[in-house]
C-alpha positions as CSV (number, residue, x, y, z in Angstrom):
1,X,106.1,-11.6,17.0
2,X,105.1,-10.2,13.4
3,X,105.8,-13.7,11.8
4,X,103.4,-15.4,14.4
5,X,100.9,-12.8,13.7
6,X,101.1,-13.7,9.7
7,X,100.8,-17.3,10.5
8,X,97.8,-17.2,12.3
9,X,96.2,-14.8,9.7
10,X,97.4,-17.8,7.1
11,X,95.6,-20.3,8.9
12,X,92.0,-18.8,9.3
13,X,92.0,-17.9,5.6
14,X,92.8,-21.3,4.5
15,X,90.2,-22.7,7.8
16,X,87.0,-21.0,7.0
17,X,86.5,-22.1,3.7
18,X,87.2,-25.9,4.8
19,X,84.6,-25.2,7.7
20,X,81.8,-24.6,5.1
21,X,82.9,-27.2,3.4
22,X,82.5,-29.9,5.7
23,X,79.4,-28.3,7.6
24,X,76.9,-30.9,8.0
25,X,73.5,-30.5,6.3
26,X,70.7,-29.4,8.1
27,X,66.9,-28.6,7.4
28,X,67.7,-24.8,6.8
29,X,69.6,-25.6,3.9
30,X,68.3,-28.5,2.4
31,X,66.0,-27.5,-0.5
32,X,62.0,-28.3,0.5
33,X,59.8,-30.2,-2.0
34,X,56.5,-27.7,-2.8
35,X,54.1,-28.9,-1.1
36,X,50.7,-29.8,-2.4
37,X,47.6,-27.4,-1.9
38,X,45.0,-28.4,0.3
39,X,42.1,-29.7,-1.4
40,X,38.0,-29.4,0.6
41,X,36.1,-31.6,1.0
42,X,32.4,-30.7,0.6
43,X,29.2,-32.1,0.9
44,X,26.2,-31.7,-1.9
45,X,22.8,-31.9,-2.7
46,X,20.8,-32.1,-5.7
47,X,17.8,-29.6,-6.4
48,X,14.8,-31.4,-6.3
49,X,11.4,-30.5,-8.9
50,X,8.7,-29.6,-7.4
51,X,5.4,-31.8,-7.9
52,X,2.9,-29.7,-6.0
53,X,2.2,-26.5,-4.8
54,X,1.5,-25.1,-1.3
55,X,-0.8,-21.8,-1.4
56,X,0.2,-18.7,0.3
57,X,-0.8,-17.8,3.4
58,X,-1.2,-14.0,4.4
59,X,-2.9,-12.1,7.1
60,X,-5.5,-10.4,6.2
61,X,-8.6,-8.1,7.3
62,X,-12.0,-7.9,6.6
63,X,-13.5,-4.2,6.0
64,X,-17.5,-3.0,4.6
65,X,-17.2,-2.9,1.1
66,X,-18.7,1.0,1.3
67,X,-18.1,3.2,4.6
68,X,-18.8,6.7,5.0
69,X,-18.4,9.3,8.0
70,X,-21.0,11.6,8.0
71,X,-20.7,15.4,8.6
72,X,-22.9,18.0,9.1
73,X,-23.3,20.7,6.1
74,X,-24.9,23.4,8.4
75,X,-24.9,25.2,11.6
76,X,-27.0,24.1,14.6
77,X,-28.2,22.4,17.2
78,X,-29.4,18.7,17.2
79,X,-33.1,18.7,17.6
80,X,-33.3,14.9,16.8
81,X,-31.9,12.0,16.6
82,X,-33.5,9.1,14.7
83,X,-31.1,6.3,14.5
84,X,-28.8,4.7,17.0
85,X,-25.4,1.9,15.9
86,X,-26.6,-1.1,14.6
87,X,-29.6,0.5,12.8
88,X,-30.2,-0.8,9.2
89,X,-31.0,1.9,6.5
90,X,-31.6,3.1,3.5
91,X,-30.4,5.6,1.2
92,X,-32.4,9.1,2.0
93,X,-33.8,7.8,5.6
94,X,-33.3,10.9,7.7
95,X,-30.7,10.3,10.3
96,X,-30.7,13.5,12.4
97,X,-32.6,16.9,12.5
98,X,-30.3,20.1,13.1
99,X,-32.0,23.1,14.5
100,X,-30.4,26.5,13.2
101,X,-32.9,29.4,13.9
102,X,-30.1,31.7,13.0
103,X,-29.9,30.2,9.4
104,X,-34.2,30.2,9.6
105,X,-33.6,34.1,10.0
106,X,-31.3,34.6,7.2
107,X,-34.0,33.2,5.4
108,X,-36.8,35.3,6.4
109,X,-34.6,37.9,5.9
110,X,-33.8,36.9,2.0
111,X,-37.3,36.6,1.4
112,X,-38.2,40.2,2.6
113,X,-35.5,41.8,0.5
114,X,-36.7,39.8,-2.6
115,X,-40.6,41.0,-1.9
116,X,-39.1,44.6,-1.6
117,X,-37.4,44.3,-4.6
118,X,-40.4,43.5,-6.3
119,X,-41.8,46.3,-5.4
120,X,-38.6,48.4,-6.7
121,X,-38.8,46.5,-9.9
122,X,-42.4,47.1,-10.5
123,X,-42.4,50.8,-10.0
124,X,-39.1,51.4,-12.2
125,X,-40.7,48.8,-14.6
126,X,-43.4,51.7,-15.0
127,X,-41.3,54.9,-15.0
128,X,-39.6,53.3,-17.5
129,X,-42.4,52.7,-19.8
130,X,-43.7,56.3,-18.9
131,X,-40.3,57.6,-20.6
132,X,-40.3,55.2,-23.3
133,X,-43.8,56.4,-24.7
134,X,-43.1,60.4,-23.7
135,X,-39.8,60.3,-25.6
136,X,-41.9,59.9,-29.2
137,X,-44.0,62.9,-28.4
138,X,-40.4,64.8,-27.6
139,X,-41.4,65.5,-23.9
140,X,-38.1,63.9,-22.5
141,X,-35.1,63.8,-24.4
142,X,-32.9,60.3,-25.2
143,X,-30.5,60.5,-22.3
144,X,-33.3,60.4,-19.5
145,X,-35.0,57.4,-21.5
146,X,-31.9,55.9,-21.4
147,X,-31.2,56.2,-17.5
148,X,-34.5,55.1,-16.8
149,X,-33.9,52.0,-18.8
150,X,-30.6,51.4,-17.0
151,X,-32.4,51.5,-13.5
152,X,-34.9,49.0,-14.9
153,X,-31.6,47.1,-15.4
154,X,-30.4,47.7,-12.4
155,X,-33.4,46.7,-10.4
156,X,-33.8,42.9,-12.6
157,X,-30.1,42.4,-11.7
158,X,-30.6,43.3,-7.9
159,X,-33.8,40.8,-7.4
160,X,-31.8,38.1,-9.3
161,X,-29.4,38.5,-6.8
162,X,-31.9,38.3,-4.2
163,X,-33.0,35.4,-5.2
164,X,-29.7,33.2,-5.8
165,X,-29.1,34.2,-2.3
166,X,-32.4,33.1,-0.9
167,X,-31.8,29.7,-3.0
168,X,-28.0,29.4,-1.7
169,X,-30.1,29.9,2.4
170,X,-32.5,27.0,1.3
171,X,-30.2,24.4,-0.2
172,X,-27.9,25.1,3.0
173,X,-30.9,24.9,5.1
174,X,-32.0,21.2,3.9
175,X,-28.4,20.7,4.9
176,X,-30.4,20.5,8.8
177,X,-31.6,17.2,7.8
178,X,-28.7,14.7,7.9
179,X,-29.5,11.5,5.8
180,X,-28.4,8.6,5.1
181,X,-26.4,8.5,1.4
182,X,-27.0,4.4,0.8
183,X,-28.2,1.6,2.1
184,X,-26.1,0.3,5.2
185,X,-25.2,-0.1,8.8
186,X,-24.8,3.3,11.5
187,X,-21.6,1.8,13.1
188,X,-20.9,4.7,14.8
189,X,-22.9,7.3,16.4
190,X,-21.9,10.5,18.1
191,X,-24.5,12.8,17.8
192,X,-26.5,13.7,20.7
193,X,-29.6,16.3,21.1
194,X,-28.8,19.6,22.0
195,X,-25.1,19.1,20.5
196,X,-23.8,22.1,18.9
197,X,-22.8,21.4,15.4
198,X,-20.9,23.5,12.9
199,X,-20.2,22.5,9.2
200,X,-16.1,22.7,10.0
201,X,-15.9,19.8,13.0
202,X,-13.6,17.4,12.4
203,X,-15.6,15.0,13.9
204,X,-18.8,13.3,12.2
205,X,-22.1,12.7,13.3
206,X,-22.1,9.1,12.1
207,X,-20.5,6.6,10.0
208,X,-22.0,4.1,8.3
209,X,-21.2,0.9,6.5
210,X,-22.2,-1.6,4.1
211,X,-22.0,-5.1,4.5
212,X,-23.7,-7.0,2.2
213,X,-20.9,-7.5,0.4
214,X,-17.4,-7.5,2.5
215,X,-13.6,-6.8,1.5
216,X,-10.8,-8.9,2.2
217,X,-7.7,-7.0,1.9
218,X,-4.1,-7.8,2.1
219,X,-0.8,-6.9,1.2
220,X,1.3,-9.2,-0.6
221,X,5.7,-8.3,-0.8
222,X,6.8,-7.8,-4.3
223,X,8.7,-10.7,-3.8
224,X,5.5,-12.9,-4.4
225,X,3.6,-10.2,-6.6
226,X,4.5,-12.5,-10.1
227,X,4.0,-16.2,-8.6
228,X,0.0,-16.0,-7.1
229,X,-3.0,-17.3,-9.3
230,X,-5.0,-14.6,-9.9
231,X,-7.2,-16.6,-11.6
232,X,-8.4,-18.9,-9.0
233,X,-10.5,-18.1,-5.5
234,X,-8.3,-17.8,-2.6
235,X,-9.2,-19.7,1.3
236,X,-10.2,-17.2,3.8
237,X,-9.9,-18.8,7.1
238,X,-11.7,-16.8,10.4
239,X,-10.4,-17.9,13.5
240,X,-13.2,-17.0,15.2
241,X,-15.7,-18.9,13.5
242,X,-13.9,-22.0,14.2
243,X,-11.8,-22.5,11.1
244,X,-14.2,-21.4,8.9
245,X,-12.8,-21.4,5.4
246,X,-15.0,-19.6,2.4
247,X,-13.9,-19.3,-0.9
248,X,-13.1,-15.2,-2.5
249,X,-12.7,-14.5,-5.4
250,X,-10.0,-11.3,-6.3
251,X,-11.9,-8.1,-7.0
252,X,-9.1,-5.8,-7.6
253,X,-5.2,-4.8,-7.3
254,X,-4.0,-1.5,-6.7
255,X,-1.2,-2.2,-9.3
256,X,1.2,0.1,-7.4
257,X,3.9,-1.1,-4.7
258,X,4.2,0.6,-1.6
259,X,7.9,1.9,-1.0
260,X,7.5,1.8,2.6
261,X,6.6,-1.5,3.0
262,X,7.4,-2.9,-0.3
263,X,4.0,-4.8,-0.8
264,X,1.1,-4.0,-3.2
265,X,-2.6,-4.3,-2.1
266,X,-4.9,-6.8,-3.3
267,X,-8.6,-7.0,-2.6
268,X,-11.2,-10.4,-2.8
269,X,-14.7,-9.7,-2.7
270,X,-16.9,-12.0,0.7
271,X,-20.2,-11.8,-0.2
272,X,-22.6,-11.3,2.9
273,X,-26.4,-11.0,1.7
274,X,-27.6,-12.1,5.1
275,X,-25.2,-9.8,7.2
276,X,-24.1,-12.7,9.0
277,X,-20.5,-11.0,9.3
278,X,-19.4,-8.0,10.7
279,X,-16.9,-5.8,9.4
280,X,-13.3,-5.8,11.2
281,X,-13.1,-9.3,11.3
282,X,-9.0,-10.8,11.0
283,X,-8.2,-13.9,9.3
284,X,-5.6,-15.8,7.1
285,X,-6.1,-15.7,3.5
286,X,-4.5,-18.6,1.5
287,X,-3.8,-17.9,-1.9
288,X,-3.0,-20.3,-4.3
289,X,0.4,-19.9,-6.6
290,X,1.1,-20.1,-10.5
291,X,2.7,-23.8,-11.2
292,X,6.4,-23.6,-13.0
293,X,7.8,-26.1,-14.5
294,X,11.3,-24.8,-14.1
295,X,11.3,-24.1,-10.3
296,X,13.1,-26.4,-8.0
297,X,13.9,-27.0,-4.4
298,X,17.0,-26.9,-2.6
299,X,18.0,-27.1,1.2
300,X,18.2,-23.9,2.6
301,X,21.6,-23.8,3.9
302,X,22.7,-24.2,0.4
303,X,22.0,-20.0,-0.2
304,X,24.0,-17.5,0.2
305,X,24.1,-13.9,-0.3
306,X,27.2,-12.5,-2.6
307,X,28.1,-9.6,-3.7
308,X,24.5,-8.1,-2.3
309,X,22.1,-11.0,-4.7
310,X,21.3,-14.5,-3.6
311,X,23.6,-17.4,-4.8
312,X,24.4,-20.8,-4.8
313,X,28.1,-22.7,-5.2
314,X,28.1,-25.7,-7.0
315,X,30.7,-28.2,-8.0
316,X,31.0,-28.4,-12.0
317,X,31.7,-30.9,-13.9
318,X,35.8,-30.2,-13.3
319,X,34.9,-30.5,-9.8
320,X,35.3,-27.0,-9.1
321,X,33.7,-24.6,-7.4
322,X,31.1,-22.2,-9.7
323,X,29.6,-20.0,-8.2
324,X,26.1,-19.1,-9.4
325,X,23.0,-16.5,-8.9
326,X,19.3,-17.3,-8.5
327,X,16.1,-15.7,-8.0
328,X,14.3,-17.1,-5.2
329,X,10.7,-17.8,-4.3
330,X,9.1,-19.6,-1.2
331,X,11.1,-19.8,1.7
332,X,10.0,-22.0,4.8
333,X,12.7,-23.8,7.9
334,X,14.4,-26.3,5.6
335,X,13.7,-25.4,2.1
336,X,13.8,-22.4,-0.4
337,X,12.2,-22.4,-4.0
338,X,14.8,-21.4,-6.7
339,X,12.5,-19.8,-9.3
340,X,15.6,-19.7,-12.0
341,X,19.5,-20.8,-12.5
342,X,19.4,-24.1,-11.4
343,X,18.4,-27.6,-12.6
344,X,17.6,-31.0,-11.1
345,X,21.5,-32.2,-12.5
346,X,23.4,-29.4,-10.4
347,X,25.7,-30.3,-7.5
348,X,24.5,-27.8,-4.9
349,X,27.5,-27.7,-2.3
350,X,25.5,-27.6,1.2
351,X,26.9,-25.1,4.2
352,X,29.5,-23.2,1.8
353,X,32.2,-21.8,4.3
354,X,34.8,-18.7,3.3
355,X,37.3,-20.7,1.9
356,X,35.4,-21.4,-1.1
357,X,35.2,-19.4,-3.9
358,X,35.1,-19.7,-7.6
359,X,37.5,-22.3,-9.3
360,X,38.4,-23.6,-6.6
361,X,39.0,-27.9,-6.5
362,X,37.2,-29.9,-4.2
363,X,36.1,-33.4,-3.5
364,X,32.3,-34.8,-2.7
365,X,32.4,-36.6,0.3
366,X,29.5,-38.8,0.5
């Protein structure tokens, strides 16, 4: 039994070697060849120059080139009312008539205390003198001279008192006549007679505008701020007066950008001698852009955002990918204006997918 044991033992030694030896080949152990990367396929376009210009079109609004809510200075009642909305006037045409007969009392009052003190002043005036003229004779000593000229003082200082409060009562008083404080337009009335009116309502009696000369305001992005002509006349259009386009010229810029909205405010002047247009009016403003020579078109599925700025891939000369940033301008449905960072000989790959990236070869399919 032990040699038959041995023998078998003798046998598998010498077997499993032969085994590997003669084991067919298979695809587990046969060596691969590398195989060759994939290589895109893309398709391109070339950016295009731009020969002309489209203007800008914004929304914009039309306002009075001067508005002013008027509030009343004084306490009282309305007595009268002389002007109604839509009533043209002038600068200094009374608009209302306050009534205030506790302010009339006040005044009446000053002008008592300023005839008493008058009075005062005259007599001390006197005693003084008296004292003056009895001190050379050594009837009254210096001190008592001295006091009486210190009343006399005192009595000057009161009536001057007096009498800047009696001026303060009269200046607030012609404060009961509300006028107008330039030429324009009462757009809005809301004083009434009998109204009580104080000098702290937050409310005004009137407003009023003028309109012979208009404002047309809007607010351009930042985006835009650097490419509009300032020096030509933009094309308001009014919708409501059938299309009506009129040439404005840009009256000012408030050279600040808002950080809310991230426009800046720019104003044209509509002038409107004849106050054929109301203020409040909407329209589209077109305004027209600076020409570069350097700007070009491309499609705008061609852009893409990396890395948080806008970008382009093109295919180099080593057909590879490049990737490459731009500063954009316009931007309508099938086109966007590349302001910088790419010329007319550039291979703008169209519809760049994830697998791209930079260096990476690919072919133009046609």
């Amino acid at each position: 039994m032990p040699n038959l044991t041995k023998t078998i033992l003798v046998a598998a030694v010498i077997a499993v070697p032969l085994w590997f030896y003669v084991q067919p080949e298979t695809e587990a152990n046969i060596e691969q060849p590398a195989t060759a990367p994939e290589i895109l396929s893309v398709r391109v376009a070339q950016p295009q120059s731009i020969s002309s210009y489209q203007p800008l079109v914004f929304n914009s609004r039309v306002e009075a080139i001067e508005q002013s809510d008027i509030f009343a200075r004084a306490d009282g009642y309305v007595e009268s009312r002389h002007v109604d909305i839509g009533d043209e006037v002038k600068q200094g045409d009374l608009l209302a008539k306050l009534s205030s007969p506790e302010l009339e009392q006040e005044i009446l009052q000053a002008k008592a205390e300023i005839n008493r003190q008058k009075a005062m002043l005259d007599l001390t005036e006197k005693v003084a003198k008296r004292y003056t003229n009895l001190r050379d004779s050594g009837a009254v000593n210096a001190t008592e001279v001295d006091e009486k000229e210190a009343e006399l003082a005192v009595a000057k200082a009161t009536l001057a008192t007096y009498q800047a409060r009696l001026e303060q009562l009269e200046n607030e008083f012609a404060y009961t006549e509300i006028v107008a404080p330039f030429d324009g337009i009462i757009t809005r009335r809301l004083a009434e007679r009998g109204n009580r009116i104080t000098r702290n309502d937050a409310m005004p009696l009137f407003r009023i505008s003028r309109t012979d000369q208009l404002r047309v305001i809007v607010d351009i992005p930042q985006t835009q701020l650097f490419i509009i002509d300032q020096q030509q006349a933009a094309q308001l259009t009014l919708p409501d007066l059938g299309n009506q386009q009129i040439d404005v010229p840009i009256s000012r810029v408030s050279r600040e950008v808002n950080r809310e909205t991230g426009t800046m405010r720019v104003e044209y002047l509509l002038e409107n001698a004849e106050l054929n247009l109301p203020a409040g009016l909407s329209g589209e403003l077109a305004i027209q852009v600076q020409e570069r020579a350097d700007a070009v078109r491309i499609p705008v599925n061609a852009l893409k955002t990396i890395q948080g700025k806008p970008s382009v891939m093109l295919v180099n000369a080593d057909n590879q990918v490049e990737v490459k940033t731009v500063r954009v301008g316009r931007l309508d449905n099938s086109e966007v204006e590349i302001l910088s960072g790419l010329i007319t000989e550039d291979r703008v790959i169209l519809n760049p997918n994830a697998r791209l990236a930079e260096g990476v070869k690919v072919t133009v399919s046609e």
